[in-house]
C-alpha positions as CSV (number, residue, x, y, z in Angstrom):
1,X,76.9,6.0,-8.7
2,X,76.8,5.3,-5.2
3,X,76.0,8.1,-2.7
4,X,78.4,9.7,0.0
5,X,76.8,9.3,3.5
6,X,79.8,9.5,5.5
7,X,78.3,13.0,6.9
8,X,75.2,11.4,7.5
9,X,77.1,8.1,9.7
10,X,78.7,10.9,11.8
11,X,75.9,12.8,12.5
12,X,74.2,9.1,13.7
13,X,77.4,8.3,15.5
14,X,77.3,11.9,17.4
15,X,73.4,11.7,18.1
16,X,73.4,8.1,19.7
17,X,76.5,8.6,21.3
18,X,78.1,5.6,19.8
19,X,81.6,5.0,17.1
20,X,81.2,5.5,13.5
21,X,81.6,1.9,12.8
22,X,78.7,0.9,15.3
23,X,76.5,2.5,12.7
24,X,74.8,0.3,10.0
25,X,72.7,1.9,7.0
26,X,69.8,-0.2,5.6
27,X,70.5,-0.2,2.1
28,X,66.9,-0.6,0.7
29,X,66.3,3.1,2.2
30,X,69.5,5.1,0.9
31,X,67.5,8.0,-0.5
32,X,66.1,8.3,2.7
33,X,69.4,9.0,5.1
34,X,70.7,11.1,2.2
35,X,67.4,13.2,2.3
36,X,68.0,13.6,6.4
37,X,69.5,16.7,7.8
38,X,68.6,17.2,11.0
39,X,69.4,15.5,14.2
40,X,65.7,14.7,14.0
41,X,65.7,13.3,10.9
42,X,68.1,10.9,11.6
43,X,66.5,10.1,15.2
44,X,63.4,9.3,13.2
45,X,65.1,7.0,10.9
46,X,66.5,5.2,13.9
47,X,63.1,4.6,15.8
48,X,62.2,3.4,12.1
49,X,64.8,0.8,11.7
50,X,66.4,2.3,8.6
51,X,69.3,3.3,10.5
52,X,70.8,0.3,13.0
53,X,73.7,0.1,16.2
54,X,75.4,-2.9,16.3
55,X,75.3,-4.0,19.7
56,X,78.7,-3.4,21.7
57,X,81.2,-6.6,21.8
58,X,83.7,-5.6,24.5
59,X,87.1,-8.3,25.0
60,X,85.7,-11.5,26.7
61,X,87.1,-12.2,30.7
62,X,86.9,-16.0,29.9
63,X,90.6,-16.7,29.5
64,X,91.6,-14.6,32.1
65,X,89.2,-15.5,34.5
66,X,90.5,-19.1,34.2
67,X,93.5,-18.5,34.5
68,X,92.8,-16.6,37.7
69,X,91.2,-19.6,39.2
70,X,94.5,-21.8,38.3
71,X,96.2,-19.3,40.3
72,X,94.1,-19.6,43.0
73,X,94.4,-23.2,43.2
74,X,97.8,-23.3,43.4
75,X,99.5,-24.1,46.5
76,X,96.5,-25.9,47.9
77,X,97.2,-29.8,48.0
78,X,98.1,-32.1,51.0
79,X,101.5,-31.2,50.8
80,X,101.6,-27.3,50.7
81,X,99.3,-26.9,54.1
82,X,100.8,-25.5,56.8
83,X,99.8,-24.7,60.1
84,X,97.2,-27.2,62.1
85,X,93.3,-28.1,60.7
86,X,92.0,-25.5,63.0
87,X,94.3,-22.6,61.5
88,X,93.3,-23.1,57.9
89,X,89.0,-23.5,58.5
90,X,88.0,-22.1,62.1
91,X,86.1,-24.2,64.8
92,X,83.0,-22.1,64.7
93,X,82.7,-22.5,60.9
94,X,83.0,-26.1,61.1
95,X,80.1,-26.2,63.6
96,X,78.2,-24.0,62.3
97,X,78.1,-25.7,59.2
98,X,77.3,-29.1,61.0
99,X,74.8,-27.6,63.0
100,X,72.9,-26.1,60.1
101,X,73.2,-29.4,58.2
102,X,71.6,-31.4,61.2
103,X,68.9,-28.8,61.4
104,X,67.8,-29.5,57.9
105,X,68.0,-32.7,58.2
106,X,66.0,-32.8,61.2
107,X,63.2,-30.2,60.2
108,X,62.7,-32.6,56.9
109,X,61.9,-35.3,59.2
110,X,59.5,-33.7,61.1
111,X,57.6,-32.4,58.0
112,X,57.4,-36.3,56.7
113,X,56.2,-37.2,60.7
114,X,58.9,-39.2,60.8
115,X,59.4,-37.3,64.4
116,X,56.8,-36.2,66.6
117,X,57.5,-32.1,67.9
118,X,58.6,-32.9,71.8
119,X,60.6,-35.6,70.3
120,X,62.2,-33.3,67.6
121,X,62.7,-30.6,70.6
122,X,65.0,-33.4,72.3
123,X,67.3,-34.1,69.1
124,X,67.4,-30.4,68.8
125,X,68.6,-29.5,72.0
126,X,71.4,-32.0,71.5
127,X,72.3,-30.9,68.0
128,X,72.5,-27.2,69.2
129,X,74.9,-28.5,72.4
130,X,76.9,-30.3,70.1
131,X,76.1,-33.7,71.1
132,X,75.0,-34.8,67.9
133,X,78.6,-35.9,65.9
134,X,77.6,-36.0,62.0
135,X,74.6,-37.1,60.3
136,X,75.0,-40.5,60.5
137,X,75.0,-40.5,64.2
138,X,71.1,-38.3,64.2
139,X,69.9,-41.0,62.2
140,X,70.9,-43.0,64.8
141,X,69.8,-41.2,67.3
142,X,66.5,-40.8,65.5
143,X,66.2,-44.9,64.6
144,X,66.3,-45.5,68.6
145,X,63.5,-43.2,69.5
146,X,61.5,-45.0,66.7
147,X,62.4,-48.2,68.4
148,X,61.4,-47.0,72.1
149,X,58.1,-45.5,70.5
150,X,56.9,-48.5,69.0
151,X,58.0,-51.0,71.9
């Protein structure tokens, strides 16, 4: 005759703090929840393993987190812009971002000595006074100092 421990799954629930149906009984060690009265008793049997918590499983954000990124795409194309390129991304971000890329690009080519430092200082000065287009004009930039230094 199986035993009743539906006292003994409350009392778990109300000491860990968790639902009723969170609680899981190992059932090679029955005789030892019915045996526990006490709040310490069951604590004990939990440190012990006897007496498990399923681990909480909460409604997943997937779906709707897709579906918020749809939304946000929406209205985006070549056709729904509306105002001029400077109204949508400002002129500061755009050269900031250039200027940071050219910076990179120009501090890796001093690491590899590709650049010697008063030669680097020059390219830098005219990245930072916005001289320097895009990247493919540094590199030219950079190819005709290499030309002047071995001629």
């Amino acid at each position: 005759m199986p035993i009743n421990l539906k006292s003994k799954k409350r009392l778990a629930a109300r000491v860990t703090g968790v639902g009723i149906h969170r609680i899981k009984f190992d059932t090679d060690h029955l005789d030892d929840i019915a045996d526990a009265i006490t709040r310490e008793n069951i604590r004990s049997l939990i440190t012990a393993n006897t007496i498990k918590i399923k681990s909480f499983t909460g409604t997943s954000r997937g779906r709707a987190q897709t579906k918020l990124d749809q939304r946000k795409k929406r209205g985006t194309g070549q056709g729904s812009k509306q105002g001029t390129k400077g109204a949508r991304v400002g002129k500061k971000t755009v050269y900031v971002a250039k200027v940071r890329a050219l910076r990179r690009l120009l501090k890796i080519a001093k690491d590899r000595k590709d650049l010697t430092n008063p030669e680097f200082w020059i390219l830098y000065k005219k990245v930072g006074g916005n001289t320097v287009r895009n990247k493919a004009h540094l590199r030219l930039l950079m190819d005709e100092i290499r030309t002047k230094r071995e001629v």
